[in-house]
C-alpha positions in Angstrom: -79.4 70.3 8.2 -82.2 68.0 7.1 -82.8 65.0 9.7 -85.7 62.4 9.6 -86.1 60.5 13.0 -88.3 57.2 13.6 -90.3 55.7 16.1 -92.7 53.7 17.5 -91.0 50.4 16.7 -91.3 47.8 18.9 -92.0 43.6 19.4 -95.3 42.6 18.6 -97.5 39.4 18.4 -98.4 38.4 15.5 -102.3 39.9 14.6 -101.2 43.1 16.3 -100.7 46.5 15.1 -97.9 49.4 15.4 -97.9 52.7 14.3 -94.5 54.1 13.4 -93.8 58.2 13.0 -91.0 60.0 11.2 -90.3 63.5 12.4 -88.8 65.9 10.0 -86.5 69.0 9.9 -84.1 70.8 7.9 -86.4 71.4 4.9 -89.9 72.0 3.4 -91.5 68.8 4.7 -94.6 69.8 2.8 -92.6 69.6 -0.7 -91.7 66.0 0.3 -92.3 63.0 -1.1 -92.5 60.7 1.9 -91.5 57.1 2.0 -91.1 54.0 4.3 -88.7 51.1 3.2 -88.1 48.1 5.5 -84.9 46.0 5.1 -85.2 42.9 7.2 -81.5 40.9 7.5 -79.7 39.5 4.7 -83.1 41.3 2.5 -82.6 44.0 0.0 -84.3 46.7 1.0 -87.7 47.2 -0.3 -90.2 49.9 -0.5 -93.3 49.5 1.9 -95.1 52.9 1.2 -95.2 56.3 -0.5 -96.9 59.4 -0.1 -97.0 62.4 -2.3 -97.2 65.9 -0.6 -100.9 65.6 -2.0 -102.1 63.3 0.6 -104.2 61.7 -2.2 -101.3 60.0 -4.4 -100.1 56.9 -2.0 -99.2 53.6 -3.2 -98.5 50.7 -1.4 -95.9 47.0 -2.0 -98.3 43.8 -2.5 -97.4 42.6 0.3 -98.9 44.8 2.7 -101.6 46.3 1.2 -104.6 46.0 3.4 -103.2 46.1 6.3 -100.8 49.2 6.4 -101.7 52.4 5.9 -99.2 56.1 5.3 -100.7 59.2 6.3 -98.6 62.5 6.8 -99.5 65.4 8.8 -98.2 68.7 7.1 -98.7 70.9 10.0 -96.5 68.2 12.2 -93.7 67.6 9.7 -94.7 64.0 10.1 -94.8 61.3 8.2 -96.9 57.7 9.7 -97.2 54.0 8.7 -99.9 52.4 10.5 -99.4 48.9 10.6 -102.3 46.1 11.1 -102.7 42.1 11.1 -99.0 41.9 11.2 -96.7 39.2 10.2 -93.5 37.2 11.5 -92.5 38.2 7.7 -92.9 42.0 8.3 -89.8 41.6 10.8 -87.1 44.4 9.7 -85.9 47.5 10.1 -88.3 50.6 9.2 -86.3 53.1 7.6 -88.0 56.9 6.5 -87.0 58.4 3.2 -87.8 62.2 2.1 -87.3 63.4 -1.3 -87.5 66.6 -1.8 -88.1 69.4 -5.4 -84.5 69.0 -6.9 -84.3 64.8 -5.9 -82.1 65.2 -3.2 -83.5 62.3 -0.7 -82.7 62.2 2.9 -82.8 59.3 5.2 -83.8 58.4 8.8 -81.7 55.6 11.1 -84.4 53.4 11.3 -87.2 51.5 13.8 -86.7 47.7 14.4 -90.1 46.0 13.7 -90.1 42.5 15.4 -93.3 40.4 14.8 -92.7 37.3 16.8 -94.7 35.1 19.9 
C-alpha cells in the first residue's frame, strides 16, 4: 500500500527557513514524479514544486522561486523542499504528491507551515 508521510513543519519567523521531508513506501519511489502543493485556508490548492525522477527536471511556482528549493534522495525514498526567506503568505498546509508510470498519484496528510511573529 503506497503511503507518503510529511514532516518538518513547524512556526517560523518570518526570514527563517524550514526544511520539510516526505517519506515514501508502497512503490518504486525512484519512478516517481515528486511534488509539493500547499493549500493555505479558504486557497485553492497550488503547486509549489516538482521534481522528475531525473533530479535535473524541477520547476518551481513564481512565487517561491529563489527561495525554495526540491531535492529527492533516491536511496532514502525521500522527497525535500527546503524553504528560505519565508513569508507570512507561505502560511498553509504542505501537502506531498507522488505520481507514478501508469498516472496513478498518491497523496500525503500534510505539514502545517505557519510563518508568523
Amino acid at each position: 500500500q503506497a503511503q507518503l508521510v510529511e514532516s518538518g513543519g513547524g512556526l517560523v519567523q518570518p526570514g527563517g527557513s524550514l526544511r520539510l521531508s516526505c517519506v515514501a513506501s508502497g512503490f518504486t519511489f525512484s519512478t516517481a514524479a515528486m511534488s509539493w502543493y500547499r493549500q493555505a485556508p479558504g486557497k485553492e490548492r497550488e503547486l509549489v514544486a516538482n521534481i522528475q525522477y531525473l533530479s535535473s527536471l524541477r520547476k518551481y511556482a513564481d512565487s517561491v522561486k529563489g527561495r525554495f528549493t526540491i531535492s529527492r534522495d533516491n536511496a532514502k525514498n525521500t522527497v525535500y523542499l527546503q524553504m528560505n526567506s519565508l513569508k507570512p503568505e507561505d502560511t498553509a498546509v504542505y501537502l506531498c504528491k507522488a505520481i507514478v508510470p501508469g498516472a496513478t498519484e498518491y497523496w500525503g496528510q500534510g505539514t502545517q507551515v505557519t510563518v508568523s511573529s
